[in-house]
LODONU-34999 format. One line per field, with one value per residue (C-alpha): x negated, y, z; residue in one letter. Coordinates in Angstrom, 3 decimals. Layout:
// LODONU-34999
c1 X_...;
c2 Y_...;
c3 Z_...;
aa A_...;
***
This chain:
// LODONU-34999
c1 -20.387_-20.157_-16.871_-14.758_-13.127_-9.649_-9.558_-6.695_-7.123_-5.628_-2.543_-4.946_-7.603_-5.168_-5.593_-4.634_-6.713_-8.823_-8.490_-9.415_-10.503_-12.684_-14.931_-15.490_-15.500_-17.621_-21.793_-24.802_-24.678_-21.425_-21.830_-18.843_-16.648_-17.098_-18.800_-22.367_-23.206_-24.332_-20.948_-18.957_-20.255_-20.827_-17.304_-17.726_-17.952_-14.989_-14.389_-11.545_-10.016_-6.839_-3.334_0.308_3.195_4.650_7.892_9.379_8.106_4.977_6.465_4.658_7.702_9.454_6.147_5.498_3.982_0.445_0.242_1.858_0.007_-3.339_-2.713_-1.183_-4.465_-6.283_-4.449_-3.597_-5.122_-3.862_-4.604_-7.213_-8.556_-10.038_-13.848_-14.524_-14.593_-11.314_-12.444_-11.167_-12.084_-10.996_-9.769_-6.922_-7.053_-9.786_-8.421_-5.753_-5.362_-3.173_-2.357_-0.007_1.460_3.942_2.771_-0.056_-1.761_-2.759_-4.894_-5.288_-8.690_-8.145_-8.230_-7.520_-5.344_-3.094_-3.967_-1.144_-3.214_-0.969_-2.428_-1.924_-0.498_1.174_4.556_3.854_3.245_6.733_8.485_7.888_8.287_11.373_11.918_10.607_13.182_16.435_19.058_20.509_17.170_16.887_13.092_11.677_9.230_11.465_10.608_7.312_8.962_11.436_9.230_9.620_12.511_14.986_14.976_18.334_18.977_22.865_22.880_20.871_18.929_16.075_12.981_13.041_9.891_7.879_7.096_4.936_2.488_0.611_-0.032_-2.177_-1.217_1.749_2.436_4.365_6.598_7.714_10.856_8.912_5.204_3.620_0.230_-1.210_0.721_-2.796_-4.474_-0.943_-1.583_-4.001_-0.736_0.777_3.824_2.384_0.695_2.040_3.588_3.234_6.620_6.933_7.854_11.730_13.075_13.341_11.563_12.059_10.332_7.993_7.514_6.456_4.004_2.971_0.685_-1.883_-4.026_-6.484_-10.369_-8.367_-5.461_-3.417_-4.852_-2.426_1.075_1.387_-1.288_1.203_2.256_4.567_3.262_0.494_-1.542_-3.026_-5.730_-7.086_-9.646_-11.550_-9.924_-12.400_-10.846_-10.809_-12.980_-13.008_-15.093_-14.209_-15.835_-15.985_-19.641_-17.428_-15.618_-12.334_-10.150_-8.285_-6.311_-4.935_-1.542_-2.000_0.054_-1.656_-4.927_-6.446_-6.621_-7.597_-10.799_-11.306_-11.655_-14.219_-16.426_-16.532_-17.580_-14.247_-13.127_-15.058_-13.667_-11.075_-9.774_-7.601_-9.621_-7.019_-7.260_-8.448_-11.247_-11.543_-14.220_-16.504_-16.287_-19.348_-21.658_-20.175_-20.596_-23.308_-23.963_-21.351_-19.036_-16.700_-15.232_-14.604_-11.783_-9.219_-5.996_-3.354_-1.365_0.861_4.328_7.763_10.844_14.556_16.882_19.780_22.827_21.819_24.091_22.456_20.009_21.808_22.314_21.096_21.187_18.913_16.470_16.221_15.840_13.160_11.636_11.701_10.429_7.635_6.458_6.759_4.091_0.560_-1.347_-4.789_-5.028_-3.455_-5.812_-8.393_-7.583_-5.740_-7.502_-10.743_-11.655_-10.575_-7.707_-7.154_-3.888_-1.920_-1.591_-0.143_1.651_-1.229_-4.950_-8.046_-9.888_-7.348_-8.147_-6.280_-5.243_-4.834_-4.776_-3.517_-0.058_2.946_5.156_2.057_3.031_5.704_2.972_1.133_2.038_4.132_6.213_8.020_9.011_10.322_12.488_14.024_14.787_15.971_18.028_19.490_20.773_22.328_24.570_25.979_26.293_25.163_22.489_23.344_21.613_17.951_15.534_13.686_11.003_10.936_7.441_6.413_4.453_2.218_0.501_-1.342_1.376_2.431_-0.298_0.279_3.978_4.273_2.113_3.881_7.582_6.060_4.699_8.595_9.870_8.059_8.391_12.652_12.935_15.083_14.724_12.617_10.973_9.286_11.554_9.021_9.915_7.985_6.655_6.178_8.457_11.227_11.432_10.770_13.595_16.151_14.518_14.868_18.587_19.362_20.393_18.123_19.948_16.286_13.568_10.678_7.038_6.041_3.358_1.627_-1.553_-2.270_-1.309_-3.760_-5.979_-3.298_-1.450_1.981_1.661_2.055_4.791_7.159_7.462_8.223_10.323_11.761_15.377_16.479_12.550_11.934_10.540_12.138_13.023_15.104_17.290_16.116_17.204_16.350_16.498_14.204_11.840_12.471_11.785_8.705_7.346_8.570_7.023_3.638_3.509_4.765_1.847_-1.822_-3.709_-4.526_-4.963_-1.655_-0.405_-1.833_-0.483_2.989_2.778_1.342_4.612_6.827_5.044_5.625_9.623_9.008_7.253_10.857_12.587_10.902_12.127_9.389_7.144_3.444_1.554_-2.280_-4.398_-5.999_-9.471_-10.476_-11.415_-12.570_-15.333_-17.307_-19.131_-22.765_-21.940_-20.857_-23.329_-21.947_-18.741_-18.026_-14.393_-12.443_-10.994_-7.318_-9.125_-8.536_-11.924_-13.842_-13.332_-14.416_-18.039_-18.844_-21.134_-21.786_-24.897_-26.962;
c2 -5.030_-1.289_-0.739_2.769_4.206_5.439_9.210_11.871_14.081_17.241_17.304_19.037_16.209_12.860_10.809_7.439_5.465_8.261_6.091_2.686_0.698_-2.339_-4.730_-8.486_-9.945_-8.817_-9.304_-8.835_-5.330_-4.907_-5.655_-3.237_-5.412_-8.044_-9.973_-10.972_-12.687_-16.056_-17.516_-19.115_-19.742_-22.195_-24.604_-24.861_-21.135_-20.525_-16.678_-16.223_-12.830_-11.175_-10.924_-10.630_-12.629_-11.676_-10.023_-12.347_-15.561_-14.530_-13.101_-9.775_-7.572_-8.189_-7.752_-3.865_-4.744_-5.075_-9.169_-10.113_-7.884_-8.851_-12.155_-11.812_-9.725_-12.885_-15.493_-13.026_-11.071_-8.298_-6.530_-4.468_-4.056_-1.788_-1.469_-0.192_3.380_2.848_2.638_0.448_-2.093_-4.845_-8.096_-10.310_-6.789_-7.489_-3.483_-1.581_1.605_4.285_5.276_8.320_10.054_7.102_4.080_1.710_-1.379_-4.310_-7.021_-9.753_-11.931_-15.609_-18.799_-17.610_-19.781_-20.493_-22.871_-25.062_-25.081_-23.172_-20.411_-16.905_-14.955_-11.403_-12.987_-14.043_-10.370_-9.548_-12.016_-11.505_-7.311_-8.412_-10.153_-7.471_-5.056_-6.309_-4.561_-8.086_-9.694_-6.787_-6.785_-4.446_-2.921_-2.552_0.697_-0.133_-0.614_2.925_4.367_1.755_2.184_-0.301_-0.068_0.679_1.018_0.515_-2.908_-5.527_-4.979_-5.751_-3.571_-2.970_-0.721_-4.179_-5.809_-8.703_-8.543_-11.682_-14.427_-12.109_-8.121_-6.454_-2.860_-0.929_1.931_4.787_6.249_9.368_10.685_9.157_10.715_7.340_4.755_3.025_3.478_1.431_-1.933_-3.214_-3.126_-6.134_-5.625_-5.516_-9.563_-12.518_-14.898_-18.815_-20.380_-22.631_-19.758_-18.840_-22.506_-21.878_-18.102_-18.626_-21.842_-20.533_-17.699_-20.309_-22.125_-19.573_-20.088_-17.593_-17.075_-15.386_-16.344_-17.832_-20.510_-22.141_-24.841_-27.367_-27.877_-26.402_-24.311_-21.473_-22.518_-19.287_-16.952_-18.340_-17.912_-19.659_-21.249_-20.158_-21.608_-21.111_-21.261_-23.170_-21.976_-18.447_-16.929_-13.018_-9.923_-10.997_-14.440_-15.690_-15.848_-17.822_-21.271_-19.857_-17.281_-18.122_-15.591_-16.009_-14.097_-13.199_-11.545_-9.115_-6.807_-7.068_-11.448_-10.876_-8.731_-11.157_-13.594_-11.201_-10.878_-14.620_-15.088_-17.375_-14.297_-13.386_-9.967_-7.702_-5.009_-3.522_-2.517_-2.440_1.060_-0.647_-0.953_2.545_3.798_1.079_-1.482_0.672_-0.071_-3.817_-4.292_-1.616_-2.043_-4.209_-1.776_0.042_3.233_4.660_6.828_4.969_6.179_5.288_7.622_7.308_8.594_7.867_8.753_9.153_8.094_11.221_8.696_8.395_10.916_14.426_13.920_14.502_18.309_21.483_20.339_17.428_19.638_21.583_18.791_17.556_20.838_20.363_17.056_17.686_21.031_18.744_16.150_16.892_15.580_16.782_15.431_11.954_11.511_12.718_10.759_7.783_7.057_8.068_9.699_7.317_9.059_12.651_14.775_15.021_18.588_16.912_13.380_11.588_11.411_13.193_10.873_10.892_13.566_16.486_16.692_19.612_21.124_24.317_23.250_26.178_25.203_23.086_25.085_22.318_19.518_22.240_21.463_24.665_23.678_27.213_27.048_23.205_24.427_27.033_25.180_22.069_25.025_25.819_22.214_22.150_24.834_23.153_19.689_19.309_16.356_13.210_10.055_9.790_9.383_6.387_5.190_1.715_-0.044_-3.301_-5.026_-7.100_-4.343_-2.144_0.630_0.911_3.318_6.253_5.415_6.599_9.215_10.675_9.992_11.502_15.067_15.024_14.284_16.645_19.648_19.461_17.889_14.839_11.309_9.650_5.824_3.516_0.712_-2.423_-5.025_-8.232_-8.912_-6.556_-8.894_-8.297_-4.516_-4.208_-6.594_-4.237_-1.317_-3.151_-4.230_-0.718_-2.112_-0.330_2.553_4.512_6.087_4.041_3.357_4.148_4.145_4.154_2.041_3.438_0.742_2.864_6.054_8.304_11.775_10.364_6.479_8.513_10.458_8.554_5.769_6.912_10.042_9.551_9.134_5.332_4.332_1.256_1.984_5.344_3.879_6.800_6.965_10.552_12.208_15.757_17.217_19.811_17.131_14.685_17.308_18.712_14.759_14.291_17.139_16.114_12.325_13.710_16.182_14.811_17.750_16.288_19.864_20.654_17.784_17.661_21.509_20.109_17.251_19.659_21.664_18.778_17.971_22.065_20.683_17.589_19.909_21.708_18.932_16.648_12.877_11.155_12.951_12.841_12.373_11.359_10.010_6.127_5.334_2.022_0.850_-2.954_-4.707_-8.762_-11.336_-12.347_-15.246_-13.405_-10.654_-8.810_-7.279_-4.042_-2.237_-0.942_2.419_1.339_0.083_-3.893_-5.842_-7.260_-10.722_-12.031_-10.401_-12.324_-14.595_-17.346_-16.711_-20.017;
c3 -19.392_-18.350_-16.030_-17.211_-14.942_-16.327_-16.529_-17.089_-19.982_-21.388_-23.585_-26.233_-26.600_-26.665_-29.479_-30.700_-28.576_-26.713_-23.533_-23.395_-20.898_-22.645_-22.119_-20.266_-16.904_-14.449_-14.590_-12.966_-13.572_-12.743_-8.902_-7.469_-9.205_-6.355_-8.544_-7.226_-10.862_-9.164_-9.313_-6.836_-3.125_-1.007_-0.620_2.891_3.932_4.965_6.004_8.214_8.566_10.280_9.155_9.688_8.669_5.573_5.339_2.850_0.006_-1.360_-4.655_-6.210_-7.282_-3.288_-1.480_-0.335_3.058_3.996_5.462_2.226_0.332_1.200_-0.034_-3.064_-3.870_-3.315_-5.618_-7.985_-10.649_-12.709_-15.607_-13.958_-10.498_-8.053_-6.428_-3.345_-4.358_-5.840_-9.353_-12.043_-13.397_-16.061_-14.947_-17.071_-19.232_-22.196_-23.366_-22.423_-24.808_-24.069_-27.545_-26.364_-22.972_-23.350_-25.121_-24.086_-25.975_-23.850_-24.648_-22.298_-22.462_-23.973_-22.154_-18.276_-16.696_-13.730_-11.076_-12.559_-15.706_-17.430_-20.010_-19.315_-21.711_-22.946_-22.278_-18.606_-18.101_-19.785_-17.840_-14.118_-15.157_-16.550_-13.071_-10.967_-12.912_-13.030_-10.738_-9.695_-8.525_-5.600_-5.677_-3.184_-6.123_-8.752_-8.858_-10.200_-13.364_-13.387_-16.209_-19.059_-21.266_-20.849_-16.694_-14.871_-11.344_-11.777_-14.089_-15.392_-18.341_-20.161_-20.228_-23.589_-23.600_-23.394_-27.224_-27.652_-30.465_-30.072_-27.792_-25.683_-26.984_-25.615_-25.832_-23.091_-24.076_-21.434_-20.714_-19.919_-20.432_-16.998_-16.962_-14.697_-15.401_-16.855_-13.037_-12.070_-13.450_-10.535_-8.173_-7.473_-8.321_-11.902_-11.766_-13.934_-12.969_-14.118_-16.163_-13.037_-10.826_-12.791_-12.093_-8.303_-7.079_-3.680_-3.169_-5.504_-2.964_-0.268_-2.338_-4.938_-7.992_-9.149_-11.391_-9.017_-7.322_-4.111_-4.132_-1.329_0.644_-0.381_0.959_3.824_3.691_4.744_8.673_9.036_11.959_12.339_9.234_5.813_4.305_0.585_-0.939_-4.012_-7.422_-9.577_-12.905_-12.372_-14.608_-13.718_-11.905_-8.410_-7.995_-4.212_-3.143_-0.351_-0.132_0.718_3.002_6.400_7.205_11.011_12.410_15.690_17.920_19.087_17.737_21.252_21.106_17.319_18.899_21.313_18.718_16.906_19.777_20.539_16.553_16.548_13.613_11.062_10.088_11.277_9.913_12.855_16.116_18.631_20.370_23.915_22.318_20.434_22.740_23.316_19.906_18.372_20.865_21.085_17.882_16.712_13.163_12.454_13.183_10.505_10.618_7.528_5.741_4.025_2.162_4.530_6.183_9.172_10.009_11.542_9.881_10.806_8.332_7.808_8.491_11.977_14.545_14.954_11.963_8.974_7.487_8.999_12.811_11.539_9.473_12.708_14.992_13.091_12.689_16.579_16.623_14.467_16.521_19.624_19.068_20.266_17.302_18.318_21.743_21.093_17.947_20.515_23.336_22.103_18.981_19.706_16.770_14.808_13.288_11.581_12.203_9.351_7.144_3.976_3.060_1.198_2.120_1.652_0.087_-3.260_-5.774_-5.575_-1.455_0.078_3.607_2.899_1.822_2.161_5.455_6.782_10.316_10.873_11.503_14.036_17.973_18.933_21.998_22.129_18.965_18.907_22.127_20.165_17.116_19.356_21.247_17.283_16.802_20.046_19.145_16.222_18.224_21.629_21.806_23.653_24.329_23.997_21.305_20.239_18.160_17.033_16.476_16.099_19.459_16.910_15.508_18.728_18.529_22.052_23.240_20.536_20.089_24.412_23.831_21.308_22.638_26.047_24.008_22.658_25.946_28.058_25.458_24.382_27.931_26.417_27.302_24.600_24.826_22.270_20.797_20.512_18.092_18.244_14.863_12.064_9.731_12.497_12.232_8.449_8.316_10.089_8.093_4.954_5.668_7.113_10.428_12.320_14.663_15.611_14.361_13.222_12.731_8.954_7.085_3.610_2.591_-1.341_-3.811_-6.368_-5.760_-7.135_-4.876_-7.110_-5.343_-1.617_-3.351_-5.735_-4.110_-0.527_-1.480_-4.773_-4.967_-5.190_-4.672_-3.432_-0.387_0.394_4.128_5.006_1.752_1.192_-2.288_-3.063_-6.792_-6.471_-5.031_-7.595_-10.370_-9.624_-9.140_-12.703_-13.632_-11.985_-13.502_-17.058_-17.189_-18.719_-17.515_-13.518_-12.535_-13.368_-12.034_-8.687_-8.683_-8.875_-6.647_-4.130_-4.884_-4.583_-0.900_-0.048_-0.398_2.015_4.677_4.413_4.612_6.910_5.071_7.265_10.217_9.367_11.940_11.033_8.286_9.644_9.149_8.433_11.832_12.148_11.774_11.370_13.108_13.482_10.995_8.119_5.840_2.918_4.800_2.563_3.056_-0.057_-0.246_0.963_4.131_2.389_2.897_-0.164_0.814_-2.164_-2.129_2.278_2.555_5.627_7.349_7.734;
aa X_X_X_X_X_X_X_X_X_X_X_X_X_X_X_X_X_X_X_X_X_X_X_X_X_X_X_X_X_X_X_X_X_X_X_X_X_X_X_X_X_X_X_X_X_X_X_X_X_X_X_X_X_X_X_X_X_X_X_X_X_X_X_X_X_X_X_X_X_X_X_X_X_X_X_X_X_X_X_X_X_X_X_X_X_X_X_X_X_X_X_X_X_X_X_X_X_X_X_X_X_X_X_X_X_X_X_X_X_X_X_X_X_X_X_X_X_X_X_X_X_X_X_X_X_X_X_X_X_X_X_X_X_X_X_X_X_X_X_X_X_X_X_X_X_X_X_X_X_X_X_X_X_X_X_X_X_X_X_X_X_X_X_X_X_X_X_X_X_X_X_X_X_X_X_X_X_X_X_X_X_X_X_X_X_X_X_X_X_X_X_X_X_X_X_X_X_X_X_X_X_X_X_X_X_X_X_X_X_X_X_X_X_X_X_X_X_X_X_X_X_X_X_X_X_X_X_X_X_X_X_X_X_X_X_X_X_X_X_X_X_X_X_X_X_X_X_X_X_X_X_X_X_X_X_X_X_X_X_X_X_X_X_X_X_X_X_X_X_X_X_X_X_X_X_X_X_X_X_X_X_X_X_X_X_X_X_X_X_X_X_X_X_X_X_X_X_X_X_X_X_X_X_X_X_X_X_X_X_X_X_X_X_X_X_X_X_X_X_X_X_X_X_X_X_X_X_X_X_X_X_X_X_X_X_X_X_X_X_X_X_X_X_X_X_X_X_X_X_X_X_X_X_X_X_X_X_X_X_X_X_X_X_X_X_X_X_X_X_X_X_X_X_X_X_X_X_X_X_X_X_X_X_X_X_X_X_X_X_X_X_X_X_X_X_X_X_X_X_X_X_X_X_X_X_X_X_X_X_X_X_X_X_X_X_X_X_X_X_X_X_X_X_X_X_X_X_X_X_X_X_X_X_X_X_X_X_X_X_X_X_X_X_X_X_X_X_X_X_X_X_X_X_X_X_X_X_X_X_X_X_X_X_X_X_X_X_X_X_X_X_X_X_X_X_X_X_X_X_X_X_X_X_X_X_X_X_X_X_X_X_X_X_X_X_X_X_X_X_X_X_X_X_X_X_X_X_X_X_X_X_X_X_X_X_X_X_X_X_X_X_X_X_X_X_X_X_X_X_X_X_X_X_X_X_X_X_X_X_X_X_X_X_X;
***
């Protein structure tokens, strides 16, 4: 089978069917699929591999975090997924056509099932959207679903842009032209889910069925904060075959005991270096170590409804803010080269980043200019109190989060201190809830290799996981604009625009793009990191 990569094409040369993504599971010649073509590996090669404890029940349309994430990738497959270099490739999907800038044929291939034997089909894509959309449900990726008519923020509905044809066709009808709504389908938000899972989510959520190469351990295969055991599904029949016997993914409390681990060959592969080691885990681990660019980028943001942040005296302050932080010399001396100051809100390694963006001067250190805006703010309301940024302990924040509260502090010459929480759930919680009174840790790991996924989602008015409830309409236009164009030049134009508006208004504080920094033991071979920094886990093999 030859893999096609989806691909954006002008408004002039769309036709019925001019892009199609076709074709069978993945084959010998199709290695970047993660399938090796000599089927599944040995049962008792068990990989294990960092994690964190999922925010919430392991259901795709409430999971936007990267611990839960990373395993719903693993007992899950969608319509399509995504190599290494972020290409697509078919999975459940036998075809999907996009027949127009708003309609799209699917065609699911025959005879994949769940691990509960059930038979996937068009209508157990139809139902968990239908889930994942409705207003009353409160799922944390509803937004996913904002483009197909039917979908309401304000009231339950049903999405009626979704028809069944057949047992396995469906077609998918937009709202509005969204120019990659195709490269969309590999998110998770976007998998099936099994009959079983609508008589009770939530416990669902704690025991979930899949239809992916990996499946829980058993009951209690899931022993919250501290990790879980997946091992091979011997009915999936797709491109990502394990050439493994399984997945155990640990939680651990800190990145510095999961590096320990690594060293002592008691972890197979980690994807999080913990920055005391930044300078010296190339030379422990020479060419086992990985440091590579991924498309996540890193930020903080300050929601508007806290005191002194909301209006003009907040657009100053954070003009301040911004100009206060000393992003060369704590990439440099913190991160070791292992991170990139920020000019933009997405990543260089998406198509159509820039780093020449109008009003990119705000991300620039410029302590005499951050005093004078502070200066500004303080004659509209005098600043009280001090500043703090919340993290979370689990995740080897502390050392940039002081450096960077110390750069503010020693350049506005306010009191400023990092607000550790102790687990990553924990703060996303009072994020989530809006409880939180501080600014916090954000960040962005691309769901698909798109500039609109580090945009829409984040920024959008009402999006799902638009942290600090920012709306703008001039924003919010020029990202319609973007998706609803088909020529990606023109596109990426406007969604450079739309960023050109977020440098003015500051809704979260970029601070650096991450590279994938991690690495794997002398036990395992095969170790190859995807574009979104995720390993291949499927693809490791045992050694001996």
């Amino acid at each position: 089978m030859k893999r096609n990569k989806i691909t954006l094409i002008g408004v002039g040369l769309l036709t019925a069917g001019a892009l199609v993504l076709s074709g069978c599971a993945g084959s010998e010649d199709n290695p970047d699929t993660g399938d090796t073509g000599e089927g599944a590996g040995d049962p008792n090669a068990i990989i294990t591999a960092n994690g964190s404890e999922p925010q919430n029940p392991l259901i795709p349309t409430n999971t936007n975090e990267t611990g839960g994430g990373k395993i719903l990738d693993s007992i899950f497959a969608g319509l399509i997924g995504y190599a290494a270099d972020g290409s697509v490739f078919n999975d459940v999907a036998e075809e999907i056509t996009v027949d127009d800038p708003q309609n799209l044929t699917v065609k699911i291939r025959e005879g994949l099932t769940f691990t509960d034997g059930e038979e996937v089909t068009a209508d157990n894509f139809i139902k968990a959207w239908n889930y994942g959309a409705l207003a009353s449900n409160e799922q944390l990726s509803s937004y996913f679903f904002e483009d197909i008519e039917g979908f309401s923020y304000d009231a339950d509905s049903e999405l009626t842009g979704l028809e069944q044809v057949d047992e396995y066709t469906f077609t998918i009808a937009l709202n509005k032209p969204a120019s990659d709504f195709a490269q969309r389908l590999g998110y998770s938000a976007y998998y099936p889910l099994p009959d079983v899972a609508f008589d009770d989510i939530e416990a669902f959520g704690e025991n979930p069925i899949g239809n992916g190469p990996y499946m829980l351990d058993g009951e209690g295969a899931w022993q919250h904060d501290v990790g879980i055991n997946l091992v091979v599904n011997p009915d999936y029949d797709g491109p990502r075959t394990p050439a493994n016997g399984g997945l155990n993914i640990k939680f651990y409390a800190s990145q510095d005991a999961a590096y320990a681990d690594l060293l002592g060959d008691e972890l197979d592969v980690l994807d999080a270096i913990p920055d005391s080691a930044f300078a010296t885990f190339e030379s422990d681990l020479g060419d086992r170590a990985v440091n590579q660019p991924a498309a996540i980028f890193q930020s903080f943001t300050i929601p508007e409804r806290l005191e002194h942040f909301g209006g003009e005296e907040g657009n100053l302050r954070r003009q301040a803010l911004s100009m206060s932080i000393n992003r060369e010399e704590i990439t440099d001396v913190i991160f070791q080269g292992t991170r990139t100051p920020a000019s933009d809100f997405t990543s260089p390694v998406i198509d159509g980043w820039s780093d020449s963006l109008a009003g990119a001067e705000v991300l620039e250190y410029n302590p005499e200019k951050a005093k004078e805006l502070w200066a500004e703010a303080d004659a509209m309301s005098p600043w009280s109190g001090e500043f703090q940024l919340a993290y979370n302990a689990d995740g080897g924040h502390q050392a940039w989060v002081d450096a960077t509260v110390n750069s503010i502090k020693n350049t506005l010459g306010i009191e400023a201190s990092g607000a550790p929480y102790p687990t990553f759930a924990e703060l996303r919680g009072k994020v989530t809830d809006r409880t939180i009174e501080t600014a916090f840790r954000t960040g962005w790991q691309a769901d698909y290799p798109g500039l609109y996924n580090f945009l829409g989602p984040l920024y959008a008015t009402n999006a799902g996981s638009n942290d600090g409830d920012y709306s703008s309409e001039e924003f919010d236009s020029l990202l319609s604009e973007g998706i609803s164009s088909t020529d990606p030049d023109e596109a990426n134009s406007l969604f450079q625009q739309a960023q050109e508006v977020l440098l003015k208004d500051l809704p979260a504080m970029p601070l650096w793009y991450s590279n994938v920094v991690g690495g794997y033991s002398t036990t395992v071979d095969n170790v190859q990191f995807g574009w979104n920094s995720v390993p291949l886990y499927d693809e490791i093999t045992k050694i001996g």
